[in-house]
DOVEX-74076 format. One record per atom (N, C-alpha, C): residue in one letter; z, y, x. Coordinates in pm, whole numbers, padded with zeros to 5 digits, always signed. Each point is the difference from the previous one (the first is absolute). Last residue first. Example, Ala and Ser with C-alpha at 12.3 -4.5 7.8 and 13.67 -1.06 7.14 Angstrom:
S+00708-00225+01285/S+00006+00119+00082/S+00073+00109-00077/A-00007-00572+00029/A+00000+00119-00089/A+00000+00120+00090/
! end
This chain:
X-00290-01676-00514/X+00148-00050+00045/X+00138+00032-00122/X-00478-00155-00164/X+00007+00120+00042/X+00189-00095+00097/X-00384-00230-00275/X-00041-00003+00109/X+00090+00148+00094/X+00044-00223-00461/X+00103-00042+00123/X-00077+00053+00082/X-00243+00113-00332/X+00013-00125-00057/X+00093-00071+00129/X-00061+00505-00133/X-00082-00064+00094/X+00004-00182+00045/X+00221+00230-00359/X-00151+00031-00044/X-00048-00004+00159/X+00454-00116-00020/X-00051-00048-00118/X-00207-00005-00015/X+00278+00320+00248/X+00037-00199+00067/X-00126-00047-00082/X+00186+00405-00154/X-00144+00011+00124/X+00010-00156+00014/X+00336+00039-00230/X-00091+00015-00083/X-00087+00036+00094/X+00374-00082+00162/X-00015-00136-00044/X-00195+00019-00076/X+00265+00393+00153/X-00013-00065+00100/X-00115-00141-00041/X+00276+00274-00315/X-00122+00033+00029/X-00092-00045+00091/X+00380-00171-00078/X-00051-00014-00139/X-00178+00048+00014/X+00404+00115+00289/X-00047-00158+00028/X-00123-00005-00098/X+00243+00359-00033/X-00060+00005+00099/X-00088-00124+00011/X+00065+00120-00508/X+00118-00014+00140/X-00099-00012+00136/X+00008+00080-00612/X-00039+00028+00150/X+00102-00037+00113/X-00132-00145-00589/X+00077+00020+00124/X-00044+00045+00117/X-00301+00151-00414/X+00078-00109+00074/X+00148+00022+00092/X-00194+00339-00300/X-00101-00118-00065/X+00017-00121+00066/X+00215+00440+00110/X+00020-00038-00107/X-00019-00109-00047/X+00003+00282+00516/X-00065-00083-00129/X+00097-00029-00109/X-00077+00284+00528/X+00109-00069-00151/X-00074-00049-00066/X-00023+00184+00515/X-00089-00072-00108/X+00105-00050-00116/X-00003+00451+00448/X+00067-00046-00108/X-00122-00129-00066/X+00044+00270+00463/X-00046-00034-00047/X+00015-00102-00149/X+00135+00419+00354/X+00074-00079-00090/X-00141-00070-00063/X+00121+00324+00460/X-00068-00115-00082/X+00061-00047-00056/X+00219+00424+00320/X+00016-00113-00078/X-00134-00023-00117/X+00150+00302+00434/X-00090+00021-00079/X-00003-00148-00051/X+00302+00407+00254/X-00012-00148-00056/X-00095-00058-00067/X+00225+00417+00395/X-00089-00031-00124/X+00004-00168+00018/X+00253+00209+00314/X+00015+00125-00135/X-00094-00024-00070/X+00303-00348+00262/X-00134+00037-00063/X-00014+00131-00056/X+00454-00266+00177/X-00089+00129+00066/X-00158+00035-00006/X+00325-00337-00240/X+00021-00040+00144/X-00127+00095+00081/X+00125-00021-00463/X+00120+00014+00063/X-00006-00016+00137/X-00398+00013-00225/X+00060+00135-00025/X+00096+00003+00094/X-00208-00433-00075/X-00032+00110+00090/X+00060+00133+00011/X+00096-00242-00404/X+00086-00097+00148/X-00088+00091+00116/X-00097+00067-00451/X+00084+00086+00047/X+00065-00046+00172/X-00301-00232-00323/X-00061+00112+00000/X+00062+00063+00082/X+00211-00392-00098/X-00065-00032+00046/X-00080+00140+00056/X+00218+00010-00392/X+00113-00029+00112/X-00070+00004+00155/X-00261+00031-00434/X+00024+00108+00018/X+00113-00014+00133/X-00171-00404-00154/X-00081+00070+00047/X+00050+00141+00087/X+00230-00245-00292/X+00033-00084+00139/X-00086+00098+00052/X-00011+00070-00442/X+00079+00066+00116/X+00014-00058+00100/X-00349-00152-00246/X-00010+00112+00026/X+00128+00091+00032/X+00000-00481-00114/X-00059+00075+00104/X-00015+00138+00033/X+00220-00150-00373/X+00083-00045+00138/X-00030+00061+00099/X-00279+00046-00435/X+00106+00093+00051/X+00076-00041+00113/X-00284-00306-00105/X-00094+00127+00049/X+00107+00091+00012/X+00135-00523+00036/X-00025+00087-00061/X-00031+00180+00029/X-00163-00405+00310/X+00094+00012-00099/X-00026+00095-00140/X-00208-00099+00511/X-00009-00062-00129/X+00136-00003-00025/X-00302+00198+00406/X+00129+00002-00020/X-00040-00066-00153/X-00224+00058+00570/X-00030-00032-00169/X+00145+00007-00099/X-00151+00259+00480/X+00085-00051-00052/X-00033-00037-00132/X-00343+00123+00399/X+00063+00088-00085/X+00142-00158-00037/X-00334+00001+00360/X-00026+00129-00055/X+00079+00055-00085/X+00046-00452+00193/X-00014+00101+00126/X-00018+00128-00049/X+00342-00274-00304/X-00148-00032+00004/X-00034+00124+00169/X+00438-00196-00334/X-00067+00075+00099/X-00150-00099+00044/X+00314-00079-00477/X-00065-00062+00087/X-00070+00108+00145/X+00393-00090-00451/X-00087+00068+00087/X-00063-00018+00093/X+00320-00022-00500/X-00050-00063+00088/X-00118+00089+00106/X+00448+00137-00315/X-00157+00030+00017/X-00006-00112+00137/X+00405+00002-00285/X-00134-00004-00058/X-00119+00047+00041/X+00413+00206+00277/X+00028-00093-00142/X-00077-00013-00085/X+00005+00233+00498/X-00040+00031-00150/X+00018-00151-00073/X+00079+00040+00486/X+00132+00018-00070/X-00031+00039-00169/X-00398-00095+00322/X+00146-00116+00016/X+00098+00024-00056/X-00332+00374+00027/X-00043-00112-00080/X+00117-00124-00002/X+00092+00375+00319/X+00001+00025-00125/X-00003-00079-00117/X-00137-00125+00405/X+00112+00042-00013/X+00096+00046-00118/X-00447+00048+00152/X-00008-00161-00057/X+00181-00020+00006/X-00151+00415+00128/X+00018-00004-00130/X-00011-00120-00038/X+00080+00062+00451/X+00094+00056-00073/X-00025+00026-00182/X-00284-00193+00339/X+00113-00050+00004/X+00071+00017-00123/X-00415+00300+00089/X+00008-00105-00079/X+00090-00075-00010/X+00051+00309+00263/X+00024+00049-00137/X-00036-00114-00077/X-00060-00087+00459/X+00171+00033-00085/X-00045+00064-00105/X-00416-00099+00204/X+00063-00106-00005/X+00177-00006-00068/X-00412+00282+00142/X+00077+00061-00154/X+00096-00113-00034/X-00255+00313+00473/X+00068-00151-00077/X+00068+00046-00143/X-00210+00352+00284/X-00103-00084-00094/X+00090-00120-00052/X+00253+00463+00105/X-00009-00122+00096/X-00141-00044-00088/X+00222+00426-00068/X-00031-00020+00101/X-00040-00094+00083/X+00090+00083-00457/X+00065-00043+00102/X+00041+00016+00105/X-00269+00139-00433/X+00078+00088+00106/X+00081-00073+00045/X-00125-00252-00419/X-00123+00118+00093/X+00075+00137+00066/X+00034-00591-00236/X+00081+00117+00041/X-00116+00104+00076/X-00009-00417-00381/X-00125+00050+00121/X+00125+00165+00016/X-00023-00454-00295/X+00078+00074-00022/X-00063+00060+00148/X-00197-00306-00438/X-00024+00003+00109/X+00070+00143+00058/X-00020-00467-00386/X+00050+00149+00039/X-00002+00046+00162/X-00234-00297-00465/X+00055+00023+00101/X+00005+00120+00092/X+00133-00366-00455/X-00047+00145+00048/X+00012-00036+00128/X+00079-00272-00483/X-00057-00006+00095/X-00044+00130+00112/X+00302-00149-00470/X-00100+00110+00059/X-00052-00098+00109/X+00220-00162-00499/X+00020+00005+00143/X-00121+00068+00063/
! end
């Protein structure tokens, strides 16, 4: 299981708000089958499987397009592992951990 996060940024709007594209690809995320997801103010966390993600991704990449971007400039921040289980929480739990509860 992956852990990624994805950050989807339309360029030629004409507008600064990026509030509907983001909508529209958490949108996206709700109808992907096996990927859990969490919006964040900067970016979107996603956990599943890496191939899943990475087309949810590519779906997501395009959602500005359809809605009059002539540029897109998509963040992928990918963590896989081998050597443990990963999960959002997991990771979460693990800062926790080494600041002995003192974190939110």
């Amino acid at each position: 299981m992956a852990v990624c996060s994805v950050s989807v940024v339309p360029v030629g709007t004409g507008s600064t708000s990026m509030s509907s594209s983001v909508a529209k690809c958490q949108e996206i995320l709700e109808h992907t089958e096996g990927v859990k997801f969490q919006l964040t103010p900067m970016a979107t966390i996603l956990e599943g499987d890496l191939t899943v993600i990475l087309e949810a991704v590519r779906r997501m990449h395009h959602v500005p397009f359809e809605h009059g971007a002539k540029r897109v400039l998509t963040t992928v921040i990918v963590d896989d592992r081998l050597d443990a289980p990963l999960t959002m929480q997991g990771k979460i739990e693990s800062v926790r951990r080494k600041l002995g509860g003192r974190g939110r």
